[in-house]
PAVEX-983927 format. One record per residue (C-alpha): residue in one letter; y negated, z negated, x. Coordinates in steps of 0.2 Angstrom, whole numbers, padded with zeros to 4 digits, always signed. Last residue first. Example, Ala and Ser with C-alpha at 12.3 -4.5 7.8 and 13.67 -1.06 7.14 Angstrom:
<atoms>
S+0005-0036+0068/A+0022-0039+0062/
</atoms>
This chain:
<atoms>
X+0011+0026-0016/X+0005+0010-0029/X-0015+0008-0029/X-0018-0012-0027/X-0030-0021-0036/X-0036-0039-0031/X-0045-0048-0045/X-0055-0063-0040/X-0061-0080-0045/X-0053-0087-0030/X-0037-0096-0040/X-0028-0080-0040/X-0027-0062-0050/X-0015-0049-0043/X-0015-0032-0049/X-0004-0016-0046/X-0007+0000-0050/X-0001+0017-0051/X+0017+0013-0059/X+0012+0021-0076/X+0015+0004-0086/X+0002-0005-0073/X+0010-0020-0065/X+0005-0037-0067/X+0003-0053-0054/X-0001-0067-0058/X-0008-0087-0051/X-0012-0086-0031/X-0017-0100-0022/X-0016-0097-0004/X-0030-0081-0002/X-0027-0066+0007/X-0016-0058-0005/X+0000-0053+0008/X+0012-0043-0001/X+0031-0043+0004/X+0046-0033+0003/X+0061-0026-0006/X+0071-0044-0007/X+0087-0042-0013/X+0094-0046-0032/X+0106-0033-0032/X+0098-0022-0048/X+0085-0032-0050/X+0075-0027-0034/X+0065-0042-0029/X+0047-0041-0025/X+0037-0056-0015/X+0019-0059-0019/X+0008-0067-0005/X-0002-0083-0001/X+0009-0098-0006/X+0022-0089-0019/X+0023-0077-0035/X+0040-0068-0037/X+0036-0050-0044/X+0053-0044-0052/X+0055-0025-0049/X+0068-0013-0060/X+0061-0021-0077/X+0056-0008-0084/X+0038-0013-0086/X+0038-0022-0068/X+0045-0041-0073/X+0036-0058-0070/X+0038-0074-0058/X+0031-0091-0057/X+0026-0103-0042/X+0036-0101-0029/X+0031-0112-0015/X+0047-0120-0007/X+0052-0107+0005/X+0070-0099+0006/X+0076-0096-0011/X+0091-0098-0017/X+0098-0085-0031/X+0109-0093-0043/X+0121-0082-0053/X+0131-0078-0068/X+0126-0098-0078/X+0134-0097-0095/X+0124-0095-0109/X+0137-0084-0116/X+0130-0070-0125/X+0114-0075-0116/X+0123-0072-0098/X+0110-0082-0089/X+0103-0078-0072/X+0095-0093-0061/X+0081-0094-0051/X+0079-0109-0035/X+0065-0116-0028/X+0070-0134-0031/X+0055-0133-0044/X+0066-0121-0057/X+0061-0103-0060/X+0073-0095-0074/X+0080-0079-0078/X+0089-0075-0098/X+0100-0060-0095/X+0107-0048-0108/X+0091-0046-0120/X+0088-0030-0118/X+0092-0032-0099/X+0077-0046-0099/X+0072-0061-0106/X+0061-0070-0096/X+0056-0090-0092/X+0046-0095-0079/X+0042-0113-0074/X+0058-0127-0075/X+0054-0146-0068/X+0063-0158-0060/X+0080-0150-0055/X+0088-0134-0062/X+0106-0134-0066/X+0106-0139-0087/X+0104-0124-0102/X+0105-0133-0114/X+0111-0126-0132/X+0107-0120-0151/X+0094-0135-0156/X+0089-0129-0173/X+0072-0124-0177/X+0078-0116-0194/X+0066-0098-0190/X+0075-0098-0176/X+0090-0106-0167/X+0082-0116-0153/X+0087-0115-0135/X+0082-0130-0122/X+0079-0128-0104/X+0083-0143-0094/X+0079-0153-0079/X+0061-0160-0084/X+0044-0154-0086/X+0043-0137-0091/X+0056-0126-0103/X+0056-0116-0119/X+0070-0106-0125/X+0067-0097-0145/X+0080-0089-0152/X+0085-0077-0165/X+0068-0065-0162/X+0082-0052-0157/X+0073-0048-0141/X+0074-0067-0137/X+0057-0077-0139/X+0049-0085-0123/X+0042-0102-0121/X+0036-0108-0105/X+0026-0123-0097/X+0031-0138-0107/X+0026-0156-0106/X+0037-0169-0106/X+0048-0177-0120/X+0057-0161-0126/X+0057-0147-0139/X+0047-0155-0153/X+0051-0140-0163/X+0037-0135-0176/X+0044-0121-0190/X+0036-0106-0199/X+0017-0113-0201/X+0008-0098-0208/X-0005-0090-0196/X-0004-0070-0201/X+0005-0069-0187/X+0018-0080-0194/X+0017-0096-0183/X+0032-0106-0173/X+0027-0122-0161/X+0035-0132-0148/X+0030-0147-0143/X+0034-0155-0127/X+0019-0167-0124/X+0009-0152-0118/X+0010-0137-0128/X+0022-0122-0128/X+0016-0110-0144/X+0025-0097-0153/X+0017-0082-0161/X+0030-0073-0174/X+0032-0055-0185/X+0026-0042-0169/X+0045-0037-0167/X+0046-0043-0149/X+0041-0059-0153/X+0022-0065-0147/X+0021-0078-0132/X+0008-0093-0131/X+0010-0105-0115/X+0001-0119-0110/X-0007-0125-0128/X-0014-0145-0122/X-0014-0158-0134/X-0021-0162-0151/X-0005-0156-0159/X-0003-0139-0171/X-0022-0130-0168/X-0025-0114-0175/X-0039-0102-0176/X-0042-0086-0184/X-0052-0071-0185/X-0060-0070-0166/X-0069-0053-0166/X-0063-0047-0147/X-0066-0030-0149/X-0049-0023-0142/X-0040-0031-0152/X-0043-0042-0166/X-0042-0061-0158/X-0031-0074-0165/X-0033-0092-0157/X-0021-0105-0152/X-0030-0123-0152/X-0028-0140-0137/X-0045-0135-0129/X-0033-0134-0114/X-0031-0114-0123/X-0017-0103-0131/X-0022-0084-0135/X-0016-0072-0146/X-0023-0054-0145/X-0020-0043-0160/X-0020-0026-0162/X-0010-0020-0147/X+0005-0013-0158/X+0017-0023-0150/X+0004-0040-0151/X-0004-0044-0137/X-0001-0060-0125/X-0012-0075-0120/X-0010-0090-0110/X-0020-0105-0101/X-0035-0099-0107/X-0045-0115-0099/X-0057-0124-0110/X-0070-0123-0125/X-0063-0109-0132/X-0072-0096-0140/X-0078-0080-0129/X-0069-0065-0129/X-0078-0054-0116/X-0079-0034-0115/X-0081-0019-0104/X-0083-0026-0085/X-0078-0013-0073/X-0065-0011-0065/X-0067+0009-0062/X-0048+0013-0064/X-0046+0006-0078/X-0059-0004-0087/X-0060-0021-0086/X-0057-0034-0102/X-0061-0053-0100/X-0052-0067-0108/X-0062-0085-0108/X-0063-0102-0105/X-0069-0102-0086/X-0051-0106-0081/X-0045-0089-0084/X-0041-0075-0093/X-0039-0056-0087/X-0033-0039-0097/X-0035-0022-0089/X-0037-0009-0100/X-0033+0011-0097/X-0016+0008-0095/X-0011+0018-0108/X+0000+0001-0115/X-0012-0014-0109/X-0012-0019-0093/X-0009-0040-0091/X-0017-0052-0082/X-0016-0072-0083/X-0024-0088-0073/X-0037-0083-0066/X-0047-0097-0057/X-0066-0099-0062/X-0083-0092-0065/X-0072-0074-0068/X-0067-0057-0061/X-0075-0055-0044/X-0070-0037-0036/X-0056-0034-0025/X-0051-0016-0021/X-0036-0017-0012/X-0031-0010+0006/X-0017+0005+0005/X+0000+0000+0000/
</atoms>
């Protein structure tokens, strides 16, 4: 890769990115309470969603790229109309901390992962479908199956826990990690579950199963979260001061990215493959043209 262009994004950290489906949006959110859009490839400013009164901790889009859900340390969820950013709805389950929001696959569900180790389950439309206190700690992922059958969540604590959806139902643990579990992802059409644990170790799941098919080491003990190239042929491990990438077909390391700056938070991948972009805890949005 040639050098990036870097550019100021936010007052504060960033925490999330994501391209949007033609790849002509960039999506950021950080630490200065709001979600910024940027232009593609000029990386320019073209819109901010401002509402919260803390962090954007999460967000994610809708299939049809309507809607932009977002999950805040001012303890709400909130419904933005995509792309102008009118906010239309604002929900709030527990007076504590949203750290993850995640949208089912089918566009029909929002859930939410909230300190305190409550899950939550909306209708898009904001009706209450079930509410899962998932743990005693807090929690740091939730993700929907493919299917939209069931709901894992993770964070604080050993496990991750697998709830039958819409009932709310505990349907498994999933036990091996130690202290604390980050990332969750569905992936292989909905084959595989991998998890991040804090021993710096992921794990593959075989979801027909949940048994455990692999545990992949790893060699430093600064991971911090991972995430999937559209197609799921490259997983973006996220560590001190560089992003790894893992081929998912045998699980070996491809190479290395060096960011420039220790702290860095995520990484996405354009659906094109012509760009990559890594947002960290220096305000700033490092974009790199793929060769």
């Amino acid at each position: 890769m040639d050098e990036p262009f870097i550019f100021e994004a936010h007052d504060s950290y960033v925490l999330n990115l994501q391209f949007t489906k033609d790849d002509k949006t960039l999506i950021s959110s950080g630490m200065d309470n709001v979600v910024k859009l940027w232009s593609v490839p000029e990386w320019s400013l073209v819109r901010t969603f401002v509402g919260h009164d803390n962090s954007v901790n999460s967000f994610d889009l809708t299939p049809d790229e309507a809607v932009l859900v977002t999950g805040s340390t001012d303890n709400t969820v909130k419904f933005w109309s995509f792309p102008d950013g009118e906010l239309f709805q604002t929900l709030q389950d527990r007076k504590k901390t949203v750290s993850a929001v995640t949208i089912s696959d089918d566009g029909d569900w929002v859930a939410a992962g909230s300190y305190g180790g409550r899950a939550m389950v909306w209708t898009l439309s904001g009706e209450p479908v079930v509410g899962i206190k998932a743990s005693q700690k807090n929690l740091s992922s939730v993700a929907f199956s493919p299917n939209g059958k069931i709901l894992a969540s993770s964070g604080l604590g050993n496990d991750i826990n697998l709830w039958s959806l819409p009932s709310g139902d505990h349907a498994g643990t999933l036990t091996g990690h130690q202290v604390a579990v980050g990332s969750l992802n569905f992936i292989d059409q909905g084959r595989l579950l991998v998890s991040l644990g804090y021993e710096q170790a992921i794990k593959l799941w075989d979801t027909a199963s949940w048994e455990l098919v692999k545990t992949i080491p790893l060699e430093t003990s600064d991971a911090r979260s991972l995430s999937f190239s559209p197609y799921q042929l490259t997983m973006a491990l996220i560590m001190k001061g560089k992003v790894q990438f893992w081929a998912t077909e045998d699980w070996t390391i491809k190479k290395e990215l060096l960011i420039g700056t220790p702290a860095v938070n995520s990484v996405a991948f354009s659906n094109d493959g012509k760009w990559l972009a890594v947002g960290a805890a220096d305000k700033k949005i490092r974009v790199w043209a793929q060769t």
